[in-house]
C-alpha positions as CSV (number, residue, x, y, z in Angstrom):
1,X,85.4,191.0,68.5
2,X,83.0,192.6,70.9
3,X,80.1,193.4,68.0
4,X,78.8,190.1,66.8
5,X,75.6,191.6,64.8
6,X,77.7,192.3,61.8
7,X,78.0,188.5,61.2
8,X,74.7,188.4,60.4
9,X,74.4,191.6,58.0
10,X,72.8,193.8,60.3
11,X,70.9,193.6,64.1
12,X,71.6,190.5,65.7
13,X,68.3,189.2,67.3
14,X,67.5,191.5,70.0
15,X,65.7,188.8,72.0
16,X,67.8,187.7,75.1
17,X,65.4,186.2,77.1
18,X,66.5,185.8,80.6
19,X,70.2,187.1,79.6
20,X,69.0,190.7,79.3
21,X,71.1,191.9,81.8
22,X,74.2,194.0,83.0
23,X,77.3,192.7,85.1
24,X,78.7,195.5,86.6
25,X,82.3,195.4,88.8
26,X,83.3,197.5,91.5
27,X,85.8,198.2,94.0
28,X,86.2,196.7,96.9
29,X,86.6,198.7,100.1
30,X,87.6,197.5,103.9
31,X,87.5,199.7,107.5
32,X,90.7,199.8,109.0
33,X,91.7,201.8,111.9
34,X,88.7,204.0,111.2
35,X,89.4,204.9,107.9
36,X,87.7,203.1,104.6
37,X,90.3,201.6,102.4
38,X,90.9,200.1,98.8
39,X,91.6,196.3,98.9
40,X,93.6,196.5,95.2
41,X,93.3,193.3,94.9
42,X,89.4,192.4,95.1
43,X,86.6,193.2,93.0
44,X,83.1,192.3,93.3
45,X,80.5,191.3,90.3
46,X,77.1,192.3,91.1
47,X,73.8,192.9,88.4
48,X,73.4,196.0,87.8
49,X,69.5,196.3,86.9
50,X,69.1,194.8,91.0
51,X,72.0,195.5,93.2
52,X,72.6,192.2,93.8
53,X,76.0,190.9,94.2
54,X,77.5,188.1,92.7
55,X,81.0,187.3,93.7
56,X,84.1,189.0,94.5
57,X,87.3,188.4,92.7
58,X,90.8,189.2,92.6
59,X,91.3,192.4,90.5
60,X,92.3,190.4,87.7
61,X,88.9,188.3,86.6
62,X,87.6,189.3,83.8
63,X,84.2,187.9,82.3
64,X,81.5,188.5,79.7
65,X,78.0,189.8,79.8
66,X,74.9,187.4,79.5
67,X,74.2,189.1,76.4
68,X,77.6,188.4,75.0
69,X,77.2,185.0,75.4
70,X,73.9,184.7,73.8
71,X,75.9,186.9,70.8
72,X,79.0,184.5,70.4
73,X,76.3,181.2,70.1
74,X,74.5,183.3,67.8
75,X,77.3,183.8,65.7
76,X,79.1,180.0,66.2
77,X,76.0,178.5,64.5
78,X,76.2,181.3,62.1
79,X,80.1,181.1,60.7
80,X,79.5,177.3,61.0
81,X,76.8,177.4,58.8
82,X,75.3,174.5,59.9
83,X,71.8,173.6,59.4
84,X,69.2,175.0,61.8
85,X,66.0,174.2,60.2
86,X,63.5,172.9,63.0
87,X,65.9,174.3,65.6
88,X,65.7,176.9,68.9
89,X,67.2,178.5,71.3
90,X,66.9,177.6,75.4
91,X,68.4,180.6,77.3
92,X,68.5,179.0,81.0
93,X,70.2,181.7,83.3
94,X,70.1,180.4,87.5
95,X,68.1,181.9,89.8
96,X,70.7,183.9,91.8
97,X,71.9,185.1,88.1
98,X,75.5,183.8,88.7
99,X,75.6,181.2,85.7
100,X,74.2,180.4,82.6
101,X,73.6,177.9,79.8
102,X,72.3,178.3,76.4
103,X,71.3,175.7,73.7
104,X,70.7,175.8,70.4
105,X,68.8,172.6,69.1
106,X,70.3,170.8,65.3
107,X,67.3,168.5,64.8
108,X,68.3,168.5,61.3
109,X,71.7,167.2,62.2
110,X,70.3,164.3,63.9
111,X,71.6,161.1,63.0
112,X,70.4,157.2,64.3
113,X,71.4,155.9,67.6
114,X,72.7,152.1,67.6
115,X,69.3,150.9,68.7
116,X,67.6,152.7,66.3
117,X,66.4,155.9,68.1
118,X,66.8,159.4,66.8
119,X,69.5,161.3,68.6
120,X,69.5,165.0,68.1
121,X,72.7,166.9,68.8
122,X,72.9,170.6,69.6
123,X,75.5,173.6,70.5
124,X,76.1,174.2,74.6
125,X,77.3,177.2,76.1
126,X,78.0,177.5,79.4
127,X,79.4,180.4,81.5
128,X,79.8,182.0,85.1
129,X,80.2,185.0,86.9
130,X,81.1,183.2,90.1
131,X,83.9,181.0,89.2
132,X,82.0,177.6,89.0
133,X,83.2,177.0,85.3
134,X,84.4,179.3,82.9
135,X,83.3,179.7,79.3
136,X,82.7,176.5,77.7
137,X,81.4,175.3,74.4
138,X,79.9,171.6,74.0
139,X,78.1,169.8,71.2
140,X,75.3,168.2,73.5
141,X,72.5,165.0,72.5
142,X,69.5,164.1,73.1
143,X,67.6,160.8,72.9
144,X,64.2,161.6,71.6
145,X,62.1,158.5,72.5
146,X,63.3,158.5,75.8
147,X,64.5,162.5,76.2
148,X,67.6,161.2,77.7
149,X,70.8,163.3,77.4
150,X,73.3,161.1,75.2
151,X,76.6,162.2,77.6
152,X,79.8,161.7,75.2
153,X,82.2,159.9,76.6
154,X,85.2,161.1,74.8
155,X,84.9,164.8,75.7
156,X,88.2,165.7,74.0
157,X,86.7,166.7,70.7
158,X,83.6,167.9,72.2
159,X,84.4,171.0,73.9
160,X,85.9,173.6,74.0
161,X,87.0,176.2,77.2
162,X,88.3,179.5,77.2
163,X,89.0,181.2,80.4
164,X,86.8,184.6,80.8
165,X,88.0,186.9,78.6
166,X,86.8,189.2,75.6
167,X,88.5,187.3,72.8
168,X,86.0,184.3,72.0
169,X,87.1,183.3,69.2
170,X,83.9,182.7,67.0
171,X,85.6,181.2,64.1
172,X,87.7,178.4,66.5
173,X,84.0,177.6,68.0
174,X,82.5,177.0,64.5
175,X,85.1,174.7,63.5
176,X,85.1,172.6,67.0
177,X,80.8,172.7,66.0
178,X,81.6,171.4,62.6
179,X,83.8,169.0,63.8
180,X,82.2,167.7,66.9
181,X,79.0,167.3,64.8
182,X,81.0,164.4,62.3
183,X,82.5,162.9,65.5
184,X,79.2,162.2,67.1
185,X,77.9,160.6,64.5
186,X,80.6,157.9,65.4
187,X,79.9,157.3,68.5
188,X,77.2,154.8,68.4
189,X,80.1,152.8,67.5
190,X,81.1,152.8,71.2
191,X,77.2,152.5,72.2
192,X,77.3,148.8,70.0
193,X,80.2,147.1,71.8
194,X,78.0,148.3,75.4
195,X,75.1,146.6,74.1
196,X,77.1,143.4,73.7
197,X,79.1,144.0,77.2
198,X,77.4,142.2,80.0
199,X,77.8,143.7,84.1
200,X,76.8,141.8,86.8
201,X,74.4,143.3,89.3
202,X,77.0,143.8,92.1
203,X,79.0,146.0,89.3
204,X,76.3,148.4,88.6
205,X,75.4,148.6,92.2
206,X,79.1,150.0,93.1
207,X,79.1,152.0,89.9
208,X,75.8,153.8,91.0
209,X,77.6,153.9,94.4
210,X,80.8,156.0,93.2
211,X,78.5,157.9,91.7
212,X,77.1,159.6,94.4
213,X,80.2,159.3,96.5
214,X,79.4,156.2,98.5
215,X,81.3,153.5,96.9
216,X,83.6,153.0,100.0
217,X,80.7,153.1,102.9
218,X,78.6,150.0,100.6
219,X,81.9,148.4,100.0
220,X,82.6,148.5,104.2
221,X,78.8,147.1,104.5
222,X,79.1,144.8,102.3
223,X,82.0,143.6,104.3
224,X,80.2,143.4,107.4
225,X,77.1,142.2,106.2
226,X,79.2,139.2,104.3
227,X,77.6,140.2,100.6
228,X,80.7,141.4,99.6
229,X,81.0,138.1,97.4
230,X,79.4,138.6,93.4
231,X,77.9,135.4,93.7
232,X,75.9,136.5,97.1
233,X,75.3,140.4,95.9
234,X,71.7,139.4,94.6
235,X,70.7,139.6,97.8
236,X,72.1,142.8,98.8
237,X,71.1,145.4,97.4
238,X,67.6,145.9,98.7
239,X,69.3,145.8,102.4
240,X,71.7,148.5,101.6
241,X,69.4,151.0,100.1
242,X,66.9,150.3,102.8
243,X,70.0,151.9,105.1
244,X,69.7,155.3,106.6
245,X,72.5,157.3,107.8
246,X,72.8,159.4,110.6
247,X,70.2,161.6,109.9
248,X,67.4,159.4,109.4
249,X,67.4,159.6,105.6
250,X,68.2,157.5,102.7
251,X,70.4,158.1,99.2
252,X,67.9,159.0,97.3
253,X,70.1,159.0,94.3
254,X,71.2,155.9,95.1
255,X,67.8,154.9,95.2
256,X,66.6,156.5,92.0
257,X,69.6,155.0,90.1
258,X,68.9,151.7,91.4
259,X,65.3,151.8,90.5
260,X,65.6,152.9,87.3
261,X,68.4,150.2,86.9
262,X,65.9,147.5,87.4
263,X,63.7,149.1,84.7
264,X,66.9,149.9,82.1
265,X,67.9,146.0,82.7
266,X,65.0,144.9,82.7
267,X,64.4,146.4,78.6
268,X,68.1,146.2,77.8
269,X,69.3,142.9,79.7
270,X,72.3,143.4,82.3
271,X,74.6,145.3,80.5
272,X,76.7,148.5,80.1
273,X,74.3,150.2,77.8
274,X,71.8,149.5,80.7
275,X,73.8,151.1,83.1
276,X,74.6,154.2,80.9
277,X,70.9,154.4,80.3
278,X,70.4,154.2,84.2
279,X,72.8,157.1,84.4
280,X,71.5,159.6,81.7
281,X,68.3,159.5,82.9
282,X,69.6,160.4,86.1
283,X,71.8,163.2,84.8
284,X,68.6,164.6,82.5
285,X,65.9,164.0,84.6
286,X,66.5,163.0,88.1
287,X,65.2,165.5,90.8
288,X,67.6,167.2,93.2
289,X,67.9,165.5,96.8
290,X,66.8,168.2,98.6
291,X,63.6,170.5,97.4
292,X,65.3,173.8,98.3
293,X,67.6,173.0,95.6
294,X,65.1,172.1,92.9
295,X,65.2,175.7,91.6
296,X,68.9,175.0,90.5
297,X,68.4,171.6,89.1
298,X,69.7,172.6,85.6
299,X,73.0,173.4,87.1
300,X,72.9,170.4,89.1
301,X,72.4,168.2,86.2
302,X,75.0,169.7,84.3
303,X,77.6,168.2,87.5
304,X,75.9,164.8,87.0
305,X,77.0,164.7,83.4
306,X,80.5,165.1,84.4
307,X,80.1,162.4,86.7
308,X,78.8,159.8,84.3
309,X,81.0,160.4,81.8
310,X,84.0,159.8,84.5
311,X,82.2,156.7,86.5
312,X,81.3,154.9,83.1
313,X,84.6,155.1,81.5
314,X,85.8,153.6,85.0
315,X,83.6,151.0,84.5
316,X,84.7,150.4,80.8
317,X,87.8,150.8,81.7
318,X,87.7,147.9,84.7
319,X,86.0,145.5,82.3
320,X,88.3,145.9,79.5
């Protein structure tokens, strides 16, 4: 179903935002032996309105516009007919145009966190015309006293993908809304237990660690420096992150994680909630390592989520 305005009984909203544009695809030619030839098997994405190229493919990718997408979240929260009073739209498309994500805020589908803050859940879409995900469909949350991202840690009910073609099904998207909406409600049950469950300092050290893809390197220093022992780690930490590597710079994830650690355990004493915390604020609101990337932070972000969700279950998972 290519026309989604006839969900809603007439014009779908016109308003794209920074979706209102054109993919276009075109052959893809190579010089051989003097003569220009078609490669058969390579097409290249590019936006129409600019010029600009996107990507090249084999002949076989398809995908779906900006506008499209906008259409098919449109008409999820539509045939869902969940509430939207209170709620917007956030149409965040990257700078180079080769990906996008749009939201659609359910503040009146918010329910109570276990420590008593509001948590307000709303429908994800992401997609790309480069090949860095394909469509997906998520029910994101949001902590509102401390704007954290709540990241779900069982992401089988949660989502949805579909490779890139025309058939979206809306209908199969309303009822993954409908449900994911009564699962997250649950959750907090999950949150309670991590509130109980105490980590020692040396654990959330390494769990920050594998985050950013240096669990090995602090676990070989550690070694070396003889703080490799639990009952010796207080003293390590601030050693390790003082550490620069070969270029002269820090982690400053690493860093960022740990310092907002000390604030997260210092509020919600030493424990797993306090190191989830330490990671959604990371994920929602950390700053890119390098300033040149900054403009693409949102995408950046969305990779952070993935790896909180997989480095706290391991750390669940390790203390159960």
């Amino acid at each position: 179903m290519d026309n989604v305005s006839n969900i809603f009984g007439g014009q779908a909203n016109p308003d794209y935002g920074k979706a209102n544009f054109t993919i276009g695809r075109s052959p893809v030619y190579y010089e051989a032996n003097g003569d220009f030839k078609l490669d058969s098997d390579s097409v290249t994405l590019f936006v129409q309105e600019t010029g600009q190229k996107i990507a090249t493919h084999g002949s076989g990718f398809t995908f779906n516009q900006p506008r499209r997408v906008v259409d098919v979240g449109r008409g999820i929260i539509h045939r869902a007919g969940v509430d939207t009073f209170g709620g917007g739209e956030d149409i965040n498309v990257s700078p180079d145009r080769k990906r996008m994500i749009y939201t659609h805020t359910l503040p009146a589908h918010s329910f109570i966190g276990t420590d008593g803050s509001v948590v307000e859940p709303s429908l994800v879409l992401l997609d790309s015309w480069d090949g860095t995900w394909s469509f997906m469909q998520e029910v994101g949350r949001k902590r509102i006293a401390c704007l954290n991202g709540q990241i779900s840690l069982d992401n089988t009910v949660m989502s949805y993908r579909h490779k890139h073609t025309k058939s979206l099904d809306i209908d199969f998207g309303a009822r993954i809304l409908v449900k994911a909406l009564e699962v997250a409600t649950k959750e907090p049950e999950v949150w309670k237990d991590m509130m109980k469950a105490v980590v020692s300092e040396f654990d959330a050290f390494m769990a920050f660690a594998d985050a950013t893809g240096k669990r090995g390197y602090y676990e070989d220093r550690m070694v070396e420096s003889q703080h490799h022992m639990k009952c010796e780690f207080h003293k390590a930490p601030q050693l390790l992150l003082k550490e620069k590597w070969k270029n002269g710079k820090q982690n400053k994830d690493l860093n960022y994680l740990w310092e907002k650690w000390e604030q997260y355990s210092a509020e919600l004493g030493r424990t797993q909630w306090a190191v989830y915390n330490t990671f959604t604020d990371w994920s929602t609101r950390g700053p890119a390592v390098r300033a040149s990337s900054e403009d693409n932070i949102m995408f950046i972000r969305r990779k952070r989520e993935n790896i909180v969700r997989n480095t706290v279950n391991k750390l669940l998972k390790r203390a159960a």
